[in-house]
SELUMPA-310711 format. One record per residue: residue number from 1; x, y, z of N, C-alpha, C in turn. Coordinates in Angstrom, 3 decimals. Atoms other than C-alpha are relative to their C-alpha. Example, Ala and Ser with C-alpha at 12.3 -4.5 7.8 and 13.67 -1.06 7.14 Angstrom:
BEGIN
NODE  pos     neast    nnorth       nup    caeast   canorth      caup     ceast    cnorth       cup
NODE    1     0.890    -1.190     0.000    12.300    -4.500     7.800     0.900     1.200     0.000
NODE    2    -0.820    -1.190    -0.060    13.670    -1.060     7.140    -0.770     1.090     0.730
END
This chain:
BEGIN
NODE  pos     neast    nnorth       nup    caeast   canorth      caup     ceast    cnorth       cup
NODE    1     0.358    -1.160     0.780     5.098    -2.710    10.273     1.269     0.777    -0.302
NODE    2    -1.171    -0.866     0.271     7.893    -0.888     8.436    -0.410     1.681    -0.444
NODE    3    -0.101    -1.441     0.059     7.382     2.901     8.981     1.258     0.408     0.098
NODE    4    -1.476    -0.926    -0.588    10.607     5.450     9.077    -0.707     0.548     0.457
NODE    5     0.511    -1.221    -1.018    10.262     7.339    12.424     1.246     1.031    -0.318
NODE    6    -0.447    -1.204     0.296    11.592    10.757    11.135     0.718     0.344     1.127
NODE    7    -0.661    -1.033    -0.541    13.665    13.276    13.429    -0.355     1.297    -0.487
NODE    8     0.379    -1.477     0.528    13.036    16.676    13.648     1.088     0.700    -0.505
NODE    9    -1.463    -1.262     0.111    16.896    18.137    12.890    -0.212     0.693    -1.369
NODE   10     0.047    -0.877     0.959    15.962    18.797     9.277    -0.613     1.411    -0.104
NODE   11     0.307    -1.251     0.248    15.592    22.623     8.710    -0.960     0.090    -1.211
NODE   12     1.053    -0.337     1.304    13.555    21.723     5.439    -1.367    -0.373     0.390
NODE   13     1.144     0.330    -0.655    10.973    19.948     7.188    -0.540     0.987     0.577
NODE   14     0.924    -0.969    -1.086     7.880    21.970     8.148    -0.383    -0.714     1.306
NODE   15     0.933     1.039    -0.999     6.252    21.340    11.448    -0.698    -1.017    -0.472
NODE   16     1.023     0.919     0.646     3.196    20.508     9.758     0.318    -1.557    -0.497
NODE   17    -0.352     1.668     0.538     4.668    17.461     7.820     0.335    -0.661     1.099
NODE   18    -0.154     0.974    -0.892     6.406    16.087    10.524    -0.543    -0.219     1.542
NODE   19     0.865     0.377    -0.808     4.048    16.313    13.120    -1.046    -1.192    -0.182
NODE   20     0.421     0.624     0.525     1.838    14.356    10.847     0.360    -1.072    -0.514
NODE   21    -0.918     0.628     0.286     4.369    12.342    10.032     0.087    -1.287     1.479
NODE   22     0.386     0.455    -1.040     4.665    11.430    13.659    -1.515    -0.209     0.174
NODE   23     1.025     0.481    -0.343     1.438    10.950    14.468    -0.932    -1.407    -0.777
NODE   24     0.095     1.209     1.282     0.799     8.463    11.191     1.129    -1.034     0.636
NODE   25    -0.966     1.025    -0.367     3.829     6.690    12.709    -1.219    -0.743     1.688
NODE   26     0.440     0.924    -1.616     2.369     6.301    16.382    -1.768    -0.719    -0.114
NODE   27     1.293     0.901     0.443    -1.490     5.234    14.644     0.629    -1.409    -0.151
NODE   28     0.129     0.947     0.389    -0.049     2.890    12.901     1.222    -0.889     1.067
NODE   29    -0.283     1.202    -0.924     1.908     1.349    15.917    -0.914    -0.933     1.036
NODE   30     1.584     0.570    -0.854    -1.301     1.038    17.583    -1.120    -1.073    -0.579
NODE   31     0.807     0.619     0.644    -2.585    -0.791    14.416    -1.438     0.597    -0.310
NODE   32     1.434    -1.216     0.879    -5.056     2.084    13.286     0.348     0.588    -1.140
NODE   33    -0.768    -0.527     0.960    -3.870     2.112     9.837    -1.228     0.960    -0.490
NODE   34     1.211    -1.204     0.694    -7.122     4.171     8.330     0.425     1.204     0.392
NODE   35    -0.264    -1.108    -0.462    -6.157     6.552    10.778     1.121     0.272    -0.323
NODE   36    -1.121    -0.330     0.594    -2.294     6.394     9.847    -0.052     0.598    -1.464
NODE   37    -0.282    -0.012     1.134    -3.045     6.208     6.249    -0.258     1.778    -0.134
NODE   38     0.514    -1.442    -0.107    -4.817     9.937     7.019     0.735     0.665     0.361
NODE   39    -0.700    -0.723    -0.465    -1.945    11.133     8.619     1.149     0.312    -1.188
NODE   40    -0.689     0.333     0.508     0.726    10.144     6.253    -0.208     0.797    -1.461
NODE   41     0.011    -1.175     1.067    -1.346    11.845     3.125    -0.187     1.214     0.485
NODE   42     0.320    -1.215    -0.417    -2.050    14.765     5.196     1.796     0.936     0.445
NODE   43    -1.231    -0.383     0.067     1.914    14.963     5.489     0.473     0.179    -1.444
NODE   44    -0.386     0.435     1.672     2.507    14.355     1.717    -0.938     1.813    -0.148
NODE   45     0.543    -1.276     0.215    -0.234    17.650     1.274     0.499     0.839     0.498
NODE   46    -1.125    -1.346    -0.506     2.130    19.814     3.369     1.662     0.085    -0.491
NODE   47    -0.737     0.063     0.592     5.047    18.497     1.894     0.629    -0.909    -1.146
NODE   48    -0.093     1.313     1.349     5.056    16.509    -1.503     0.965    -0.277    -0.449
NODE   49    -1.132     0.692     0.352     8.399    16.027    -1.640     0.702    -0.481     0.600
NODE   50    -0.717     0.665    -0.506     9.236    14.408     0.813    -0.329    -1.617     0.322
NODE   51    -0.021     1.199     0.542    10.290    10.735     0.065    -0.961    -0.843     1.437
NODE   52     0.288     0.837    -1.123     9.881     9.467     3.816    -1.678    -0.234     0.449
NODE   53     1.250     0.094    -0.342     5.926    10.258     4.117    -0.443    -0.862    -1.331
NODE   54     0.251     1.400     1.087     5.363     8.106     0.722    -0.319    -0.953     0.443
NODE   55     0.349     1.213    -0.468     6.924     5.624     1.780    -0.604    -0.867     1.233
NODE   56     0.891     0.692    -1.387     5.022     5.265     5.196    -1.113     0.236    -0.546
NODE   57     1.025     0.256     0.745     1.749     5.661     3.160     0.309    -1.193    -0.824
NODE   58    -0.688     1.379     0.335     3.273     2.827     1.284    -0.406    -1.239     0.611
NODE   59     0.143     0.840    -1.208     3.551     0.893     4.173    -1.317    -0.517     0.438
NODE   60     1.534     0.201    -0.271     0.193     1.198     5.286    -0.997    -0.220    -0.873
NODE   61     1.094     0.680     1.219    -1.670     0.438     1.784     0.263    -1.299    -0.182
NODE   62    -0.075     0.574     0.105     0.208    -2.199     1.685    -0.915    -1.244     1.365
NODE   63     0.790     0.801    -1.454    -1.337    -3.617     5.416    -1.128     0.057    -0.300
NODE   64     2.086    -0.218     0.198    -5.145    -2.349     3.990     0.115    -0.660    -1.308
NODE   65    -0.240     1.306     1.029    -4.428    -4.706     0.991     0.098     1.197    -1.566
NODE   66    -0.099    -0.901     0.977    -4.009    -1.458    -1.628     1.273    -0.299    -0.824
NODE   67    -1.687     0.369     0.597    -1.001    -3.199    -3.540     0.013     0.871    -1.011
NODE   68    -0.173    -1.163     1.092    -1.705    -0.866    -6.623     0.490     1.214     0.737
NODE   69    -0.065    -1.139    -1.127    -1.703     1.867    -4.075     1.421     0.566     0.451
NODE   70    -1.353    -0.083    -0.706     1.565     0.905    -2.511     0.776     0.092    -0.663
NODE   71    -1.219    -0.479     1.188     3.321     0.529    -5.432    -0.195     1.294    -0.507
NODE   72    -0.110    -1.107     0.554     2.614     3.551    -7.000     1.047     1.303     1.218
NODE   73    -1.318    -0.829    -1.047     4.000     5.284    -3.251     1.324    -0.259    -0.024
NODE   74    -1.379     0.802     0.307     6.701     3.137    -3.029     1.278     0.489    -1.247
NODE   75    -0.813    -0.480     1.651     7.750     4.011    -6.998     0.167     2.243     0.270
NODE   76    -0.524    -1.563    -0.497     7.574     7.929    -5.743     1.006     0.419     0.707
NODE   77    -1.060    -0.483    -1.005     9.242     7.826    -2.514     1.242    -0.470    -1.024
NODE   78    -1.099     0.050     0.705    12.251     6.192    -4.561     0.245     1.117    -1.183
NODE   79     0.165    -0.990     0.597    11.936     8.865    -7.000     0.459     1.087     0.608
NODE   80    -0.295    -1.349    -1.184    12.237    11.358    -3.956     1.077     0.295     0.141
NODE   81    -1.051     0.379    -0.809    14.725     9.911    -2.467     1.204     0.151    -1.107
NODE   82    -1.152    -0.027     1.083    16.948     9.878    -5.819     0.473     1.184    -0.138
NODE   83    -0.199    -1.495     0.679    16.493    13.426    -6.129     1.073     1.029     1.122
NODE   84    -1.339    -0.111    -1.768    18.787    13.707    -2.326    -0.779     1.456     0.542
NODE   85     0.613    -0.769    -0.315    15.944    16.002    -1.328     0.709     0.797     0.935
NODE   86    -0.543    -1.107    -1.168    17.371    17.106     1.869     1.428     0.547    -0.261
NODE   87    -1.255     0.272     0.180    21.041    17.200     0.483     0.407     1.827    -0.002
END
């Protein structure tokens, strides 16, 4: 399973996101992606610009067979990520 496990040092990061963030990471090490996939948009709704919760929603559509799904995250987080969010 390719999730990024975040760090907390960023100052832009809210809790919220990356708590959710984490917790979407440690579902889906357990192989409870439904439950990851819930975490992962529930990080994206606290912070929609950040690339790294995408692409671990990404990740996990791609494991629940959502290939439209994933691509469309996938094509965001890179989008995100171009924009050097945290920079």
């Amino acid at each position: 399973m390719s999730v990024i496990k975040t760090s907390g040092n960023s100052t832009n990061t809210s809790i919220d996101y990356y708590g959710y963030n984490i917790d979407g990471v440690s579902k889906a090490d357990l192989g409870q992606f439904q439950e990851a996939l819930d975490y992962f948009s529930k990080a994206i709704e606290n912070d929609p610009n950040n690339f790294v919760s995408y692409f671990n929603r990404a990740s996990i559509k791609m494991r629940l067979g959502d290939i439209e799904g994933a691509r469309i995250d996938f094509k965001k987080s890179e989008i995100l990520d171009s924009t050097d969010y945290y920079a």
